[in-house]
C-alpha positions in Angstrom: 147.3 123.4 -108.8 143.8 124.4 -110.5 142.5 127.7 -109.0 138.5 128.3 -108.8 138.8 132.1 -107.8 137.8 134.8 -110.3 140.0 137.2 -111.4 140.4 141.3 -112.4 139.2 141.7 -116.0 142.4 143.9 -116.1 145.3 141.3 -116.1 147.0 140.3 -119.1 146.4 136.5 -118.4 142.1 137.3 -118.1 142.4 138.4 -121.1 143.8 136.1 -123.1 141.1 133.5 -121.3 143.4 131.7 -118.7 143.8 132.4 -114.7 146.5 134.3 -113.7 149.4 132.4 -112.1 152.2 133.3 -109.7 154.1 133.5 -113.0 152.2 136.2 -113.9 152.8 138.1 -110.6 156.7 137.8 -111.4 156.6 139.1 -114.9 154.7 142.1 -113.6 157.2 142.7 -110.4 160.2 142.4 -113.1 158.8 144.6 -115.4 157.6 147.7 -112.7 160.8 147.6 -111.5 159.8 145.8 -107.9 162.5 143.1 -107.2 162.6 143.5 -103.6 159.3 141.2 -103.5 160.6 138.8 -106.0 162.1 137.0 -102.9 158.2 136.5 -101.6 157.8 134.6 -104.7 160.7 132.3 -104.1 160.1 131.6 -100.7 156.7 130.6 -102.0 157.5 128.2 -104.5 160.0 126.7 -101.2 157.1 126.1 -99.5 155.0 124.6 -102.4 157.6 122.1 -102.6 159.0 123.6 -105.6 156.2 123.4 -107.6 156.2 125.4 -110.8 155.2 129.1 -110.6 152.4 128.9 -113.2 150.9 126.1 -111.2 150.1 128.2 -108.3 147.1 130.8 -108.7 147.6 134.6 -108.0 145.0 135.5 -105.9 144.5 136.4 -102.3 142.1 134.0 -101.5 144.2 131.1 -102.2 146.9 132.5 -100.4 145.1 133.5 -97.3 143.7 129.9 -96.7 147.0 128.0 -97.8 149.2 130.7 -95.6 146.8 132.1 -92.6 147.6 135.2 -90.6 149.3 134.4 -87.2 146.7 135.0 -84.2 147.4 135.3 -80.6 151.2 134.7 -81.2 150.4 131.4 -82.7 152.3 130.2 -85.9 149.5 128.9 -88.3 151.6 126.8 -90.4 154.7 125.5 -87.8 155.6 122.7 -90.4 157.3 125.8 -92.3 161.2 126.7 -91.8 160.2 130.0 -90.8 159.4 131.4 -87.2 156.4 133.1 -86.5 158.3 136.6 -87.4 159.6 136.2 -91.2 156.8 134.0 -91.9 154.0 136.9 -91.1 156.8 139.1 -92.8 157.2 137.4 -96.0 152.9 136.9 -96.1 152.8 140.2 -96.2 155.4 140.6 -99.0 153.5 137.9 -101.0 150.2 139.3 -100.2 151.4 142.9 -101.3 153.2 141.3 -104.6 149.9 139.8 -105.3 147.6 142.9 -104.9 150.1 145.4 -107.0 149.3 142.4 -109.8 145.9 142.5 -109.3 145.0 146.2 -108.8 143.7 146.0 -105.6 146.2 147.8 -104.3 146.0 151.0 -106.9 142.0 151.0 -105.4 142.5 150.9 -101.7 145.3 154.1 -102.6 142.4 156.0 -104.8 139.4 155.0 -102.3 141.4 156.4 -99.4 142.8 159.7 -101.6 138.9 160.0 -102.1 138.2 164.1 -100.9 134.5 162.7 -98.9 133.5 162.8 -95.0 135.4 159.9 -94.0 138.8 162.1 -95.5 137.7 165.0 -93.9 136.5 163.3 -90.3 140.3 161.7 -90.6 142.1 165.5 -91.4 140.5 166.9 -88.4 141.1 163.7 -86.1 145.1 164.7 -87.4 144.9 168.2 -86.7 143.5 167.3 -83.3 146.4 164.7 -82.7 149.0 168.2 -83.4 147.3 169.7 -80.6 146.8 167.5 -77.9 150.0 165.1 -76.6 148.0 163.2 -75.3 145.9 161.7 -78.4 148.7 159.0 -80.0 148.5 159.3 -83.3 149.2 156.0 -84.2 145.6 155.3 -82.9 144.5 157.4 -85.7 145.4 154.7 -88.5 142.0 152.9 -86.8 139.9 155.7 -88.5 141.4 154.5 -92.2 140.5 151.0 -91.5 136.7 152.1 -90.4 136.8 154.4 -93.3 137.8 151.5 -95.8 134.8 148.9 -95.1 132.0 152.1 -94.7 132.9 153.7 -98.3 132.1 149.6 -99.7 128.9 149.9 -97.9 128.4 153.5 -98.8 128.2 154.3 -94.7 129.1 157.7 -93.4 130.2 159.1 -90.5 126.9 160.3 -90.0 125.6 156.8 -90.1 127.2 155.6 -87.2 124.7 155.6 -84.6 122.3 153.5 -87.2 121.4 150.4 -86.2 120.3 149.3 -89.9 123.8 150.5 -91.2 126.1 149.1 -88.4 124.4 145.8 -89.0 125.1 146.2 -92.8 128.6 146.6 -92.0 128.7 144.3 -89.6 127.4 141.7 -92.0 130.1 142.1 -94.5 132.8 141.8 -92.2 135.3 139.1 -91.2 136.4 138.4 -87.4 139.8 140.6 -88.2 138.0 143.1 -89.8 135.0 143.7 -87.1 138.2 144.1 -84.2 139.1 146.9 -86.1 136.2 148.4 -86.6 135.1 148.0 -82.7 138.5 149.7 -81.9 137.9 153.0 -84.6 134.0 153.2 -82.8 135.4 153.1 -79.5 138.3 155.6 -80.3 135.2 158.3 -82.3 133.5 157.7 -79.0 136.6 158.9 -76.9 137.3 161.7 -79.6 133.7 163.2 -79.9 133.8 165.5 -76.8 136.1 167.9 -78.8 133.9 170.2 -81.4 136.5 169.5 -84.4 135.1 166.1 -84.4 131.8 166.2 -83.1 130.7 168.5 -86.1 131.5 165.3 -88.1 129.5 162.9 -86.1 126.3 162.0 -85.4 124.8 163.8 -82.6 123.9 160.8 -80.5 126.9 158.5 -79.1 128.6 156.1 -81.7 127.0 152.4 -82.1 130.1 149.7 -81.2 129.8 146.3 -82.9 128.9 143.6 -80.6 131.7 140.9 -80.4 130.9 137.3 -81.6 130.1 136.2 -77.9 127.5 139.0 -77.3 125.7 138.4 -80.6 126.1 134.4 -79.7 124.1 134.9 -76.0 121.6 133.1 -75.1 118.2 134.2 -73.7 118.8 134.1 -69.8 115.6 131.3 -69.6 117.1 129.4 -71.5 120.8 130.1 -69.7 118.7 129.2 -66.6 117.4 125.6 -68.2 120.9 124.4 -69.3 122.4 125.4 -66.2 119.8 123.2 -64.2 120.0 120.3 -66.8 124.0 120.6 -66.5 123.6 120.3 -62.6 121.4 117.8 -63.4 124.2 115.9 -65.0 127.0 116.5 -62.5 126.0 116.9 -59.1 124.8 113.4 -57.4 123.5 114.0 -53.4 126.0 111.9 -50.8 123.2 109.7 -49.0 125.0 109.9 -46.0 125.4 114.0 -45.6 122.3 114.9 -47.9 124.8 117.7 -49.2 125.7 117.9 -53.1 128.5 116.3 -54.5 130.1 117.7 -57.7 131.2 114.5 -59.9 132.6 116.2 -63.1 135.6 118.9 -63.4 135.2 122.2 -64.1 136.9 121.9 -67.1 134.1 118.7 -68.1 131.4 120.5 -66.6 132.5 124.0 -69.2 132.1 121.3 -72.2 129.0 120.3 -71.4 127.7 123.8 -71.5 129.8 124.2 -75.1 128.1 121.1 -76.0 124.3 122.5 -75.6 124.4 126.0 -76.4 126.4 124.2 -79.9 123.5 122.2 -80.2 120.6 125.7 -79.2 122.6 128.2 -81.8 122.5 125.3 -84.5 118.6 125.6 -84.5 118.7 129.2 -85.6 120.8 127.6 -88.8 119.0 125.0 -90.0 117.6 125.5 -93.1 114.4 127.9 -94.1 112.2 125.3 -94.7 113.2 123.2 -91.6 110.5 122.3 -89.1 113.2 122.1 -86.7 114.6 125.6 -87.0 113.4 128.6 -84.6 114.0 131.8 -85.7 113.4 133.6 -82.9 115.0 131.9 -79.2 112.9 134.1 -76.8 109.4 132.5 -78.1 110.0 129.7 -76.9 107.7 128.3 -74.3 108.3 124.7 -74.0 111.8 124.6 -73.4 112.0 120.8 -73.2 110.9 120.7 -76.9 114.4 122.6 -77.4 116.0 118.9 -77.4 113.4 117.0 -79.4 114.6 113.9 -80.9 113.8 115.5 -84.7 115.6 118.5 -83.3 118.7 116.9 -82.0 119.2 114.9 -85.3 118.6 118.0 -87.3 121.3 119.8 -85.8 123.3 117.0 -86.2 123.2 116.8 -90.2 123.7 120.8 -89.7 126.7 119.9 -88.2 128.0 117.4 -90.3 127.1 119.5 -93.4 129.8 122.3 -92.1 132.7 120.0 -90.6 136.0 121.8 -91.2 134.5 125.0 -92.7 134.9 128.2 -91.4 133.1 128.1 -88.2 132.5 124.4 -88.0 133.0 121.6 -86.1 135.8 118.8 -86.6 134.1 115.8 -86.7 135.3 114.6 -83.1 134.4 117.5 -81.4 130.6 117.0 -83.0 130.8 113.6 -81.9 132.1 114.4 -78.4 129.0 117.0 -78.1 126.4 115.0 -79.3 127.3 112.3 -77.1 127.6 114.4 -74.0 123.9 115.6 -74.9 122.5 112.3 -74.9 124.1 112.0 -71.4 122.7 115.2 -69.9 119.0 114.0 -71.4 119.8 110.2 -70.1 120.7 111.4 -66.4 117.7 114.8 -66.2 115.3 112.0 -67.3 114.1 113.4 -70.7 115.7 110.6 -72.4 115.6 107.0 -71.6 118.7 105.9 -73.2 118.2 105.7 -76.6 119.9 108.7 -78.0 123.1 107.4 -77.0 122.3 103.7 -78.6 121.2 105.6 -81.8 123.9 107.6 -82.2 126.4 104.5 -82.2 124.8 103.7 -85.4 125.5 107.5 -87.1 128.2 107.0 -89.6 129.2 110.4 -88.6 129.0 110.1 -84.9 131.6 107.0 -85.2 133.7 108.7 -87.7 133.8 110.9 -85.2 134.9 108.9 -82.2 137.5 106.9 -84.7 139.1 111.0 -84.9 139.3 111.7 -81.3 141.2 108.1 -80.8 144.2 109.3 -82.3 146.4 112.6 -82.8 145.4 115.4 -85.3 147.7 115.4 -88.5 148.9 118.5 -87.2 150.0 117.6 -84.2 151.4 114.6 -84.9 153.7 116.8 -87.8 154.9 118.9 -84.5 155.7 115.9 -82.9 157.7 114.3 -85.4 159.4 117.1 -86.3 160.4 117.2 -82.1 161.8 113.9 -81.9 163.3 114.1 -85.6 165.2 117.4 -85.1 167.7 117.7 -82.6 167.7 121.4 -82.5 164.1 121.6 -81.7 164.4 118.8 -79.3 167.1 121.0 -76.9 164.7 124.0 -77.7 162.0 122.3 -76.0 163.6 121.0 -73.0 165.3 123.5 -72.1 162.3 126.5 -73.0 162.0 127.5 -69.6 165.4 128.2 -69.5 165.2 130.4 -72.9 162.2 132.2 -71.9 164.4 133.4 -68.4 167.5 133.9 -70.3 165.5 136.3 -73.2 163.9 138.1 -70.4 167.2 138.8 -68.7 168.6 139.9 -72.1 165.8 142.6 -72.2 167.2 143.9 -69.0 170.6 143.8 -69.9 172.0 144.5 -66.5 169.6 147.6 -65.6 167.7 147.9 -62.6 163.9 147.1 -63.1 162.7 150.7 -62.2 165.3 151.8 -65.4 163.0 149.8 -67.8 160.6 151.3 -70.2 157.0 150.3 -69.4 157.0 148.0 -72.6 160.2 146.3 -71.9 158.9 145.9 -68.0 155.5 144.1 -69.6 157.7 141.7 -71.6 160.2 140.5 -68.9 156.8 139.9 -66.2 155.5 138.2 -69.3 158.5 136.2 -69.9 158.5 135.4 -66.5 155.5 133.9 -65.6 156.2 132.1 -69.4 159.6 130.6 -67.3 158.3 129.7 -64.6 155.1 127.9 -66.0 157.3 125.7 -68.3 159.7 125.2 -65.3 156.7 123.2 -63.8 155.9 121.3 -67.3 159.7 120.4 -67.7 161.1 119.8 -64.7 158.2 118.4 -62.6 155.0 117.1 -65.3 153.3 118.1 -67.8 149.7 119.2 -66.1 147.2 120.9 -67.7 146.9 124.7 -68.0 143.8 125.6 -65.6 145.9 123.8 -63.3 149.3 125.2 -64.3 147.8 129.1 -63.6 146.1 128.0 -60.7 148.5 126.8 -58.0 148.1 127.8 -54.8 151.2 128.3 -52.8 150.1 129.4 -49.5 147.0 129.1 -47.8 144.8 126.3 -46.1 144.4 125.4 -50.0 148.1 125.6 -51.2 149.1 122.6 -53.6 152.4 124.3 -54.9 155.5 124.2 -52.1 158.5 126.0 -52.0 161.5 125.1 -50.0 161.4 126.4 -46.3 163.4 125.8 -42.9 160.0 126.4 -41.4 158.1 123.4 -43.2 161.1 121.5 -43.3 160.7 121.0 -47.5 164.1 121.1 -49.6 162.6 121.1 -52.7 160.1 123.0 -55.2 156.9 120.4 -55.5 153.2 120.2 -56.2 150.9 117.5 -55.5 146.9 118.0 -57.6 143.9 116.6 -55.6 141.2 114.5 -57.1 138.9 117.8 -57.4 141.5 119.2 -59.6 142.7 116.8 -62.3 140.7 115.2 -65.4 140.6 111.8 -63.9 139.3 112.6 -60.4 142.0 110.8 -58.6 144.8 112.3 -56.3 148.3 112.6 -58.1 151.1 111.8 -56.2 153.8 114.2 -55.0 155.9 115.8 -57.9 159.5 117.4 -57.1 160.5 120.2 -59.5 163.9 118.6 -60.3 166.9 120.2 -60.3 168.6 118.2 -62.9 166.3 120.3 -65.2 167.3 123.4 -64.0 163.7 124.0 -62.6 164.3 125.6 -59.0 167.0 128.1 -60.6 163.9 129.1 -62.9 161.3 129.1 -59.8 164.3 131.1 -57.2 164.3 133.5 -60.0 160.8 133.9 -60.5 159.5 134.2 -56.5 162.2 136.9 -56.1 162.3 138.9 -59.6 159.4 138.2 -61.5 156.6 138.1 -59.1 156.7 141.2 -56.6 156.4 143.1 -59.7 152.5 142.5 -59.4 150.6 144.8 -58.0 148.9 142.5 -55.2 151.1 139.9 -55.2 151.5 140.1 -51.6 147.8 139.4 -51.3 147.3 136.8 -53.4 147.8 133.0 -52.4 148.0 132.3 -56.1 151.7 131.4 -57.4 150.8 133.2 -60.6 148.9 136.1 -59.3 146.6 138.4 -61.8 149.3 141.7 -62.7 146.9 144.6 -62.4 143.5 143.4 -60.8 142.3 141.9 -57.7 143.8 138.7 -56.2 143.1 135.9 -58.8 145.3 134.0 -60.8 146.4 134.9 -63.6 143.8 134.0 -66.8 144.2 131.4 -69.1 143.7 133.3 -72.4 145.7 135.7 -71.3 148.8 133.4 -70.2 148.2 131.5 -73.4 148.3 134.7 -75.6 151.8 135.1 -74.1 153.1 131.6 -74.1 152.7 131.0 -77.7 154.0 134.8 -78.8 157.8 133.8 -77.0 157.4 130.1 -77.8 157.1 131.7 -81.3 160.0 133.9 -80.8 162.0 131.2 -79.5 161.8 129.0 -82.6 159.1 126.7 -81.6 155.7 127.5 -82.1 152.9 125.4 -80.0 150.7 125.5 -77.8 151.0 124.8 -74.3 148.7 121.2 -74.7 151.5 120.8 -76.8 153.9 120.5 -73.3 152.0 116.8 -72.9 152.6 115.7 -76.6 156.1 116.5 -76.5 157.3 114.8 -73.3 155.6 112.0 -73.9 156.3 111.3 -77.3 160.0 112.4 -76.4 160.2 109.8 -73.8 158.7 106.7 -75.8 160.9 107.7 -78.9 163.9 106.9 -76.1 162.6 103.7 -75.6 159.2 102.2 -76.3 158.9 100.9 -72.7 158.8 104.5 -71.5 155.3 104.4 -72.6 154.1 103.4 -68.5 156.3 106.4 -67.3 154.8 108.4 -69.8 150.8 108.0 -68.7 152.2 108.2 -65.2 153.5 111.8 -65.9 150.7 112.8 -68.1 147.9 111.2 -64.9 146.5 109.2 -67.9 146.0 105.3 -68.9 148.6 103.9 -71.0 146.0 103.6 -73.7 144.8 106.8 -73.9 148.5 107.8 -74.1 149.3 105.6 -76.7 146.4 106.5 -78.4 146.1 110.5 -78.0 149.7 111.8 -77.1 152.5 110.1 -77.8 154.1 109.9 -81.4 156.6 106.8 -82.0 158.8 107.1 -85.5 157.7 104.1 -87.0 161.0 103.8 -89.5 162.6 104.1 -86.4 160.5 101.1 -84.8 160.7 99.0 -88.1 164.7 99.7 -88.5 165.7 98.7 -84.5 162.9 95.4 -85.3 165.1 94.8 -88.1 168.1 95.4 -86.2 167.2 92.9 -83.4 166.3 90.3 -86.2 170.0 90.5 -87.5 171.5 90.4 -83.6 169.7 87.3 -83.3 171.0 85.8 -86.5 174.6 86.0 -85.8 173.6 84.4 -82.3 172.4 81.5 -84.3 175.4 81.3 -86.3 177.6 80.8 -83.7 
C-alpha cells in the first residue's frame, strides 16, 4: 500500500529518501526496548490481511481513516474480530507505537513541560483541586487538552474572551477536538470565581465555542420560509371539515427540513467566483430566489463534488434531497414540474437512486456475517436477554438502594436497552421513534400489558396509520413468549422502570429518567444501545434490528421473504431490495442440490 502522507525529516527512512513503513515502527519499538506495543503491530498486519509490514505506511493519518475512533459506543469497523473494547484499546497501542516513531510524542511531552501561562493557569487549577473536595480533579486534565491546541495557535489564557482568537482556534480544530475545548471553557468559566484563577484569566467571562448546530443556524426568516414551504408540502385541507390534514410522518416531514437547509448551507460553499453563492444569508430579500433553478443545480455539483468526504453526502442521500426539493417547489407552486423531470436525466441523481435500491456494503458485511456465524446469530436473538442478564450481574444480588450511583445508571440503562429489544425480538422490528415512544396508558396508549381488568393475557402493541412510515394501521402484535419477551417486559415494569423519577406520571412506557414526563430521547437511547450492543459482542445499530430479522428469516427459507415485509410493515420489494441479505453460495449450492434430487428421480 503506497502512502501519500509526509513524514518527520527525523526518521531514519526520510532520510534515506523513502516513506517510513510499519517496518520502520517495529525496528524502532525493538531497539528502545518497547515490546509491549509490538503486539499493536501484529494485530495490525491481522487486520491488513497479512499484508507485509513495509507495505503499510507509518503515519497517523493513514491509521486514523483506515481504523476510526469508536463514537457514541459504536464500533467503526464491526467486520473486525475485536469488540468495541480491545479494538479502541489496541488503536491506541498502534497510534502510541506510531507517534514514539515519529516524534510526535517527545513534542506533545516538551510543549506541555513548557514553564508559560497555560502551565501556570494549570498549577494553580491543581492547587485549587487540594483544597476544595468538591473540584474533581480528573476534570482538570480538560485544561491540558485546551492548553495543547492554544500554544499551536499561540493563544493565551488571556485570550480567551477574544472573539478573533476563539475563531482562530476554532478554525483549526476537528469535531473531537472542539468537545474538548467547549468542556475546558465551560470548566474556566465554573473555576474563575476563586482569585487563584481569576488572576490568570481574562477579566470578562470566558468565550465557549459554538457547537456545529449553532454555527449551522439558519436566519429565523428564512426558518420561517422553509417551515411554510414544508407545510406547504404536507398538510392538504379535508374538503369536508375545512380543518388541516397532515399527509407525511414526522419522521418524512424532519427530512424534508434536512433536505432544504442541505440545499440553503450549500450556497454559502459554492465556489468564490460562483454567481450562485451568498455570502452572507441575512441579505437576502427575495427569498424565493433562494431555490432558483441555477441555484439548485449549483448546489447540486457542490454536492456531488464532496460525495463521501468528510462532511458529505453519499450519493443517495443527495439524490433523496434533491428529489424531495423538487417536490416541496412542485406542490408550493414555484415549480411546475420540471425539476423533477430534469433531474431523472442527472447521471448523479440516478446513480443516486440505483444506491438507495440496495444495502450499503457495510451493512450488507453485518448481515452476512449474522447469518454466517452462528455465535452471532444466538447473540442477536437472544440480546434482550443479555442486556437483562448483564444488568442483573452488575447487581449481583444487592438491593438497588446498595448500588453506587454509576452502577445504578448502567442497570436503568441496560434496562430500558432489555426491554426495547424485547419488543424488536419477540414482537417486530419497528422503528426507533416508535420503539421510545409507546404509550401504555392513557386515551393514546398503543403498548398493552396483561391485566384482569382489560381482560389482555399478553404483552402487545398495535401502531396506527399516524405513526408508521407507510401511513397504514399495523395489525395487532403479541410480544411472544417463546422469545422470552414478557420475562424481559415483567422485569422491566417492576425493576427497571420505578427507578425514574416521574415514572408514575408519565404515560410513556419508556419515560425520560430525570426530566419532565416525556419519553425517553432517541439520541440518547441510541447512545446507550450501541455502547452494550458493543459490550455484548455485536456492534450495530438499532436500524440494524430490521436487517437482521429479516435477512435471518429469508436465509431459513427464501419464501420467508412475505413474512418478512409483513414484520418489517413494508412491500416485499422494498424488503428484497433494502433489508434482507440472502447467501447467494447458499442459494446457488441448494439450486444445485435440487437439480441432482431431481436427476436421481429420473433415473428411476
Amino acid at each position: 500500500m503506497t502512502s501519500f502522507f509526509f513524514m518527520p525529516e527525523t526518521t531514519a527512512s526520510t532520510q534515506t529518501g523513502t516513506e517510513p513503513t510499519m517496518k520502520d515502527v517495529t525496528a524502532h519499538l525493538e531497539e528502545h526496548g518497547l515490546d509491549y506495543l509490538l503486539k499493536a503491530l501484529r494485530t495490525l498486519q491481522s487486520h491488513m490481511n497479512n499484508a507485509p509490514l513495509s507495505t503499510l505506511p507509518a503515519n497517523s493519518l493513514w491509521v486514523n481513516a483506515e481504523f476510526p475512533k469508536p463514537k457514541s459506543g459504536r464500533h467503526p469497523r464491526p467486520d473486525l474480530p475485536q469488540a468495541i473494547r480491545p479494538y479502541a484499546k489496541w488503536r491506541a497501542d498502534l497510534l502510541r507505537a506510531v507517534s514514539l516513531f515519529d516524534g510526535s510524542h517527545a513534542e506533545k511531552k516538551a510543549m506541555k513541560s513548557q514553564i508559560d501561562e497555560w502551565q501556570e493557569l494549570r498549577d494553580a487549577a491543581s492547587k485549587l483541586a487540594e483544597k476544595h473536595p468538591a473540584i474533581h480533579a480528573g476534570r482538570l486534565s480538560q485544561i491540558d487538552r485546551l492548553a495543547e491546541h492554544a500554544r499551536r495557535q499561540g493563544l493565551l489564557p488571556i485570550h480567551l474572551d477574544n472573539h478573533g482568537y476563539i475563531q482562530k482556534l476554532a478554525a483549526n480544530s476537528g469535531q473531537d477536538c472542539r468537545s474538548q475545548i467547549r468542556n475546558a471553557q465551560k470548566l474556566l468559566n465554573d473555576l474563575s470565581n476563586y482569585p487563584d484563577i481569576r488572576r490568570h484569566l481574562p477579566a470578562d467571562r470566558i468565550l465557549v465555542l459554538p457547537t456545529r448546530k449553532m454555527e449551522q443556524k439558519l436566519p429565523s426568516d428564512i426558518e420561517a420560509f422553509l417551515e411554510g414551504l414544508v407545510k406547504g408540502a404536507t398538510v392538504r385541507i379535508d374538503p369536508v371539515s375545512n380543518l388541516p390534514l397532515m399527509d407525511q410522518s414526522d419522521n418524512t416531514v424532519s427530512v424534508y427540513y434536512a433536505a432544504m437547509r442541505h440545499h440553503i448551507r450549500a450556497l454559502q460553499k459554492l465556489a468564490d467566483d460562483s454567481y450562485e453563492r451568498i455570502t452572507d444569508l441575512h441579505q437576502i430579500n427575495d427569498l424565493h430566489s433562494l431555490f432558483s433553478r441555477d441555484r439548485v443545480f449549483a448546489t447540486i455539483r457542490h454536492t456531488e463534488s464532496r460525495v463521501d468526504q468528510e462532511g458529505g453526502l453519499k450519493a443517495g442521500t443527495a439524490s433523496s434531497y434533491y428529489q424531495t426539493i423538487a417536490f416541496i417547489l412542485e406542490r408550493n407552486g414555484l415549480d411546475d414540474g420540471s425539476l423533477a423531470r430534469t433531474l431523472k436525466h442527472s447521471e448523479f441523481i440516478r446513480s443516486g437512486v440505483d444506491e438507495r435500491k440496495g444495502m450499503r456494503p457495510e451493512k450488507e458485511d453485518w448481515c452476512k456475517a449474522l447469518v454466517t456465524d452462528e455465535r452471532k446469530t444466538r447473540t442477536f436473538l437472544r440480546l434482550h436477554l443479555i442486556f437483562m442478564e448483564m444488568a442483573l450481574e452488575t447487581i449481583s444480588g444487592r438491593r438497588l438502594h446498595q448500588l453506587t450511583r454509576m452502577e445504578l445508571e448502567r442497570v436503568r440503562q441496560l434496562g430500558y436497552c432489555a426491554a426495547i429489544a424485547a419488543i424488536e425480538l419477540a414482537g417486530r422490528p419497528v422503528r426507533r421513534s416508535n420503539a421510545v415512544s409507546f404509550q401504555y396508558r392513557g386515551k393514546n396508549a398503543n403498548f398493552f400489558v396483561p391485566s384482569q381488568k382489560t381482560g389482555r393475557n399478553d404483552y402487545s402493541f398495535k401502531l396506527s396509520a399516524q405513526q408508521t412510515k407507510a401511513r397504514k394501521d399495523d395489525p395487532l402484535t403479541i410480544i411472544r413468549k417463546e422469545m422470552k419477551g414478557p420475562r424481559v417486559l415483567d422485569w422491566y415494569l417492576k425493576t427497571i422502570r420505578p427507578l425514574c423519577r416521574h415514572h408514575e406520571d408519565s404515560v410513556f412506557l419508556f419515560p425520560q429518567v430525570k426530566k419532565g414526563s416525556d419519553h425517553i430521547g432517541e439520541l440518547t437511547f441510541t447512545k446507550w444501545f450501541q455502547k452494550y450492543a458493543s459490550e455484548a459482542g455485536l456492534p450495530m445499530t438499532f436500524h440494524m434490528f430490521r436487517h437482521g430479522v429479516a435477512s435471518l428469516l429469508v436465509n431459513q427459507d427464501w419464501s420467508n421473504i412475505a413474512a418478512a415485509a409483513e414484520l418489517l410493515g413494508n412491500s416485499v420489494r422494498v424488503c428484497e431490495e433494502r433489508y434482507a441479505f440472502f447467501n447467494e453460495e447458499k442459494l446457488v449450492s441448494s439450486g444445485q442440490q435440487k437439480l441432482i434430487e431431481n436427476s436421481k428421480v429420473g433415473h428411476k
